[in-house]
C-alpha positions in Angstrom: -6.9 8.0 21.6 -4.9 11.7 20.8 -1.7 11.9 20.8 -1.3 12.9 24.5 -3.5 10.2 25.8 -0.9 7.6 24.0 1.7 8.9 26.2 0.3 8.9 29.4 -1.1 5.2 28.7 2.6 4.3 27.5 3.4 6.3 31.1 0.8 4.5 32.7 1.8 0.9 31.8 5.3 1.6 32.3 4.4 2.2 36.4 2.6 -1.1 36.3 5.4 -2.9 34.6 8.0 -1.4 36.9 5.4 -2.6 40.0 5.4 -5.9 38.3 9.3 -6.5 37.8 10.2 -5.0 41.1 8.0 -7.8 42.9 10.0 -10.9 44.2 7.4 -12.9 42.7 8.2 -11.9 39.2 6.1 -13.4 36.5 7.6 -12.7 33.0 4.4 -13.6 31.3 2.8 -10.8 32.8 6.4 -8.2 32.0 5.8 -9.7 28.2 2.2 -8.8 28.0 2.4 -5.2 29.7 5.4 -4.5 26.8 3.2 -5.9 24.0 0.6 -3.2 25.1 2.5 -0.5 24.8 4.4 -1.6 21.4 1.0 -2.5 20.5 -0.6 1.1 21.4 2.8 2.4 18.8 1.7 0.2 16.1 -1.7 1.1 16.3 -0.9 4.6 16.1 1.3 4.3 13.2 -1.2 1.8 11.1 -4.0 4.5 11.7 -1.2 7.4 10.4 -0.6 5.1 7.7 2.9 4.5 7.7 3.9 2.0 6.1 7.4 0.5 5.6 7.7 -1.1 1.8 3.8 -1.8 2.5 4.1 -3.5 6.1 1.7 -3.8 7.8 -1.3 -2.3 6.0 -0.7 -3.7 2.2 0.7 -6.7 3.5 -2.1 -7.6 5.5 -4.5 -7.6 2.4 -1.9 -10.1 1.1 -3.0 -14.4 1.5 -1.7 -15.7 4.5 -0.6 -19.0 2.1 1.8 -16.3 0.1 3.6 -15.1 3.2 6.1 -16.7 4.9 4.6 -18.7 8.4 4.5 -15.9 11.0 5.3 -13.2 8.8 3.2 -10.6 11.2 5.9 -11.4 14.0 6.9 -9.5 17.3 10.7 -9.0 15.9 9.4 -7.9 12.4 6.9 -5.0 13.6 9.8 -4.1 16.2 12.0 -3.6 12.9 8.9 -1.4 11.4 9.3 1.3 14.7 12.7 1.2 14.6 12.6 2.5 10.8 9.7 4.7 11.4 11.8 5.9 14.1 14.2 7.0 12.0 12.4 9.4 9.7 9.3 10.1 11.4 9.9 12.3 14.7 6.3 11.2 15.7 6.8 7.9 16.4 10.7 8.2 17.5 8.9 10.6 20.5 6.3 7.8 21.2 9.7 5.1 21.1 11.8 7.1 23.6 9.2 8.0 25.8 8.3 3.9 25.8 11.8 2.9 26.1 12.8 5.6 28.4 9.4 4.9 30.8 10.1 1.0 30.7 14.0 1.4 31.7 15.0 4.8 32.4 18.4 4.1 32.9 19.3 2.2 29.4 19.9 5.3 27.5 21.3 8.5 28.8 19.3 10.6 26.2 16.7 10.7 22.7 20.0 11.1 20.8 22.0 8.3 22.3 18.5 5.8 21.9 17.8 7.1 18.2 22.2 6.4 17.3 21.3 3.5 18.6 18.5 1.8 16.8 20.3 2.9 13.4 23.1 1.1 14.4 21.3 -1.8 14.9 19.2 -1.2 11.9 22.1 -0.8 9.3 24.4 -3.5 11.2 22.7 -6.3 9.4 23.0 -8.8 12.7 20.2 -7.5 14.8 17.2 -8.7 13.1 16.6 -11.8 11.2 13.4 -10.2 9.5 12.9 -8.0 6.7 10.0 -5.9 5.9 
């Protein structure tokens, strides 16, 4: 999938998650799932650029699941790896704004605001209880 093609998935899931959450007979499982997709589709994108944060996820995954802490390869921890790549790579911080602007348009008022944003949550040391 090009570049292009990533967004308009992202786009496309983010109708079908708004159809979804919109409904009165709301089923989170399925809100979760559509989400995962297109953090998943970001991920994907970034582990085939190799980017790597301190050798997440690519190294680490050569690493023995018995020398890594139980669920090391967590949702939180690979949301912490976007939110750094984020912040130096204007690739992915596109990809993340268009997600999180697509999923819930009215959270942030603009790329700037969202991008302050996560490096305030990044360098306020409460946010996340991983590391990478």
């Amino acid at each position: 999938m090009n570049y292009n093609e990533l967004i308009q998935k992202i786009k496309s899931l983010a109708i079908e998650y708004s159809s979804i959450e919109n409904n009165d007979s709301e089923d989170l499982n399925d809100i979760e799932w559509i989400e995962n997709q297109a953090e998943g589709i970001i991920i994907e994108y970034c582990e085939k650029n190799n980017y790597l944060i301190n050798g997440f996820p690519t190294i680490k995954k050569q690493i023995p699941e018995n020398e890594l802490e139980e669920n090391y390869f967590c949702r939180e921890r690979y949301q912490l790896y976007l939110d750094l790549l984020s912040q130096t790579k204007d690739d992915v911080a596109e990809l993340m704004w268009i997600y999180n602007n697509s999923f819930w348009p009215d959270f942030y008022p603009n790329k700037q605001e969202y991008l302050l944003q996560i490096k305030h949550q990044i360098h306020s040391g409460g946010f996340y209880d991983v590391e990478l």
